[in-house]
N, C-alpha and C positions, 0 to 999 in steps of 0.2 A: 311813589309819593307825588312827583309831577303832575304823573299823569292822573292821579284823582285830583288833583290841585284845579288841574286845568279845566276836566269836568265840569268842578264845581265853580270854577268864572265864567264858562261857558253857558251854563246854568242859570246860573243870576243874571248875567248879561241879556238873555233872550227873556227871564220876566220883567226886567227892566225895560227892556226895549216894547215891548206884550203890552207897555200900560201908556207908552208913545199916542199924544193926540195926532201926530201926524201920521203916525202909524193907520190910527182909523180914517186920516184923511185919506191913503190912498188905498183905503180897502173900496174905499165909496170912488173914487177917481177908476179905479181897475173895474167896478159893479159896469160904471158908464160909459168905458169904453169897449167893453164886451158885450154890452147891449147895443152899440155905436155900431161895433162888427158888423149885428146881424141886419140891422133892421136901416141901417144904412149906407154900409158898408156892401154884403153879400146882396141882400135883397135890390140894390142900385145896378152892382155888377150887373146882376139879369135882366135888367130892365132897360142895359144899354145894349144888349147881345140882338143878334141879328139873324135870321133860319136861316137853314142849311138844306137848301134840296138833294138828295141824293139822284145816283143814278135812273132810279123808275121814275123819278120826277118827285117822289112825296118829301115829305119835310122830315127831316132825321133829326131834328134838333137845333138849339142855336149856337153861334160861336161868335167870338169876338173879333168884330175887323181891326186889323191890326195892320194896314197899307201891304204894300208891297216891293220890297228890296232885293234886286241880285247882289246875291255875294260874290259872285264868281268876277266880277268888277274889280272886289277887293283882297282878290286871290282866297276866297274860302267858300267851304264847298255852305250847300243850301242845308237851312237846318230845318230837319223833320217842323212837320207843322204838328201841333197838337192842341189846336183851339176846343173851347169850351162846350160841351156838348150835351143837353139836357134831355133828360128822360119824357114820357108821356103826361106827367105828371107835374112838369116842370121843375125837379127837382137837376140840382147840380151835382152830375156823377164824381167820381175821383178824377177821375184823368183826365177833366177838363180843368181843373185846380193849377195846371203848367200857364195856362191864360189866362185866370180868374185877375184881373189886374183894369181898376177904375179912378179916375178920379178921385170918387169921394176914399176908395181904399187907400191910395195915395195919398188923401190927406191926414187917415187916421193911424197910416204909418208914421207921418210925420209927427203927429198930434200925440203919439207913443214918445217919439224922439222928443221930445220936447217938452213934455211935463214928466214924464217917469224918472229922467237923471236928475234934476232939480230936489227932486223930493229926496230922493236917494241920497243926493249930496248934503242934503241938509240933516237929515234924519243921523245919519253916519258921523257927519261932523259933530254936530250936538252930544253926541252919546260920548265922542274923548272928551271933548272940552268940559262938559257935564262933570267928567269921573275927576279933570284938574281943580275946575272949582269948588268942590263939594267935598275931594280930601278921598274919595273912592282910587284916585289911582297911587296916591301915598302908602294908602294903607295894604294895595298890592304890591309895591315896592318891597315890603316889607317881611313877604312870606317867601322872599327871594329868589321870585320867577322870574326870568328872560323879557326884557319889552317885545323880543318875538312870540314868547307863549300869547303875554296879552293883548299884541296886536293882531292874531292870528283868531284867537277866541271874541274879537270887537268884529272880525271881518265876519268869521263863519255864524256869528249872532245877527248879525245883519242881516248875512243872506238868509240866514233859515227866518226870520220875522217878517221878511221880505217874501219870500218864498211864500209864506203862510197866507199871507194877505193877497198875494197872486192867484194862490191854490184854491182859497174860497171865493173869491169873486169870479175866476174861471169856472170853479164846480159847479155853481148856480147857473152859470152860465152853458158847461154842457149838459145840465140837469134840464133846462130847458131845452137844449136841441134832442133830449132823447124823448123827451112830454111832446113836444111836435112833430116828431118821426123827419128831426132836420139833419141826422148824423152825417147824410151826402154833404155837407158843408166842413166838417169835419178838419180837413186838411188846411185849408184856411184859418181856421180855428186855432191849430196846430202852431202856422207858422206865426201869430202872431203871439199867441203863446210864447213859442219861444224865444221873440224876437224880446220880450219885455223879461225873460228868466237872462236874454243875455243884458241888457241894458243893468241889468241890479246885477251881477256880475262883475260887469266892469266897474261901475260907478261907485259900490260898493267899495273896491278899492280905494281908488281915486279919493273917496270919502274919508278911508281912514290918512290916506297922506294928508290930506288936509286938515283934518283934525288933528294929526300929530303935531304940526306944526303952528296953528291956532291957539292962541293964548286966554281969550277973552269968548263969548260967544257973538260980542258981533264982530269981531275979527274973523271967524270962525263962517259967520256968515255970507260978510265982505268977499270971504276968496271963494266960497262957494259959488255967489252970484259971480264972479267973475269966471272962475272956471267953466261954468257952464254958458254962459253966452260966449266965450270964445271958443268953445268947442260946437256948438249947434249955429252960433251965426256968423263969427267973424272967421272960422277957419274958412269957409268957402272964400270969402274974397281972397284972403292970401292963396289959398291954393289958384285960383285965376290969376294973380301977378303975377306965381313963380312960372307957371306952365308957359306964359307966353316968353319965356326966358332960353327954354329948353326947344333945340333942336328936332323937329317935325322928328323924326324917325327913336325918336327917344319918348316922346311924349306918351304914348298910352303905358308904358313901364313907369316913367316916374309919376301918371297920374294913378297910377296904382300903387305905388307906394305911398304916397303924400293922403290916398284914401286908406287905406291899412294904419296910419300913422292916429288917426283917429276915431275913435271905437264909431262916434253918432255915425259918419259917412261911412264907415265899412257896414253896418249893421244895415241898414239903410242898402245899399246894395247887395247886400246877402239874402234880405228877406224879397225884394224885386226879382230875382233872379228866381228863389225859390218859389215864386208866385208867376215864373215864366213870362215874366215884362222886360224882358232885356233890352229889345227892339226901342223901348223909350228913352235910351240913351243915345241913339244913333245908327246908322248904318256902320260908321267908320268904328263901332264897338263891338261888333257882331262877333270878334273873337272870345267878347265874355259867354257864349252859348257853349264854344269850344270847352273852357273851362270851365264850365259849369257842368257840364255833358263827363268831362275826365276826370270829374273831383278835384281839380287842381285848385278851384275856386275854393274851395270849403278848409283846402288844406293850407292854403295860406291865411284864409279869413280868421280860423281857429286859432291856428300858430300864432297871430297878431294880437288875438285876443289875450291869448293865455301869457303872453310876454308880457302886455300891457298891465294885467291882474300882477306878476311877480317882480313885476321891476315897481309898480305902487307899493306895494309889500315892503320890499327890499326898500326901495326909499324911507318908507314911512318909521322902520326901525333904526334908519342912522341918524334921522329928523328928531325921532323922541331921545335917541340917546345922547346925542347934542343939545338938546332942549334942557334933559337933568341932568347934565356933567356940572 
């Protein structure tokens, strides 16, 4: 009985959500930043790359200069080079993607961090707040389901609405790399792909805590806009206060903590690493190659993620259960 219950809030939730004006605001936001990718993004990358003479003398391709750092300075060994390497053709192969890393890409990862959670938050918020004013979340009260069942069915409506709106402004978008025979960019493609399936993820969460505890919809609003500039602008300065606090031989551990502690700067890091720009952090960072190289990176970036999704969760149902006690 639940479980068709659930179903069917599941259900309604995601055509409720399906008919979101801001819903098609970020179909059109994800359309322009997937055309952003290619056409100033990927296509910029190659136009800052620099040839590559091989041993007979001829040109094998270009790669990215990327300076030159001993490690062994900072007790670690040298990490494989694997700079960007293009075909006769000028296309960009796979295995030049560990380097594929520019400015402008740089800025459209940030340009991802920075408007995709906002919407996210808003969008997420509105839908409880919506269900409180309107008498929809009364009237689930009443068929005597768990505030876990329907915060659980708010979250996975989310993400699949979110998902949707991701899934066709991306498919348009590798629909055209496959009409220009551009799939060598692919990998790229990929990471930022994912980088924006994990930001509605996370934020998705975060979302529903906030709406759980939101009364009004511009209260609803208010903490959103707050949550979100403290997490995309004002954590970086705190994290610069605390570090200079912490003892030189501690500091890259607690600056990896205080970055895992917040989804924007972990993501943000995960996706740089997997676009093989680690080197833009620093020489004195070069152990993030290490972990990157042993999976250690991924395994702690996930772990943090997925803690951050169920401790939202978790909050968000002792928030509502306090809200209608």
């Amino acid at each position: 009985m639940k479980r068709s219950m659930f179903q069917s809030m599941l259900k309604l939730e995601i055509r409720v959500l399906l008919r979101s004006k801001w819903l098609l605001s970020l179909l059109v936001l994800f359309i322009g930043l997937a055309f952003l990718l290619y056409f100033y993004g990927i296509e910029s990358a190659k136009s800052t790359a620099v040839p590559v003479v091989t041993d007979s003398g001829e040109t094998g391709g270009v790669v990215f200069s990327v300076g030159e750092v001993d490690p062994a300075y900072f007790g670690l060994e040298a990490v494989e080079d694997t700079s960007a390497v293009y075909d006769e053709d000028g296309n960009l192969t796979q295995e030049t993607m560990s380097n594929a890393y520019s400015r402008s890409i740089a800025m459209l990862i940030n340009l991802s961090l920075w408007i995709v959670p906002i919407i996210c938050l808003i969008i997420g918020t509105n839908s409880l707040v919506a269900d409180k004013e309107e008498g929809r979340f009364s009237l689930y009260r009443t068929y005597q389901m768990s505030n876990g069942y329907y915060l659980i069915s708010k979250y996975m409506s989310l993400c699949v609405t979110l998902m949707i709106s991701l899934g066709v402004s991306y498919g348009i978008f590798g629909l055209f790399l496959y009409f220009t025979g551009a799939l060598q960019d692919a990998m790229m493609f990929g990471v930022f792909l994912a980088l924006n399936l994990l930001i509605i993820f996370v934020f998705s969460g975060l979302a529903i805590l906030i709406g759980s505890y939101a009364v009004t919809r511009m209260q609803g609003l208010s903490l959103a806009l707050f949550a979100w500039s403290f997490l995309v602008f004002v954590y970086e300065f705190i994290i610069y206060s605390i570090i200079d606090f912490v003892p030189y031989a501690q500091k890259l551990n607690i600056l990896f903590v205080l970055i895992l502690a917040n989804p924007v700067e972990s993501i943000r890091v995960w996706a740089i690493n997997n676009l093989g720009a680690n080197y833009i952090f620093g020489s004195q960072y070069l152990i993030l190659d290490e972990w990157g190289a042993s999976g250690t990176l991924n395994v702690y970036f996930f772990m943090s993620i997925i803690l951050i999704i169920i401790i939202s969760l978790i909050l968000s149902v002792l928030v509502i259960k306090r809200r209608v006690a």
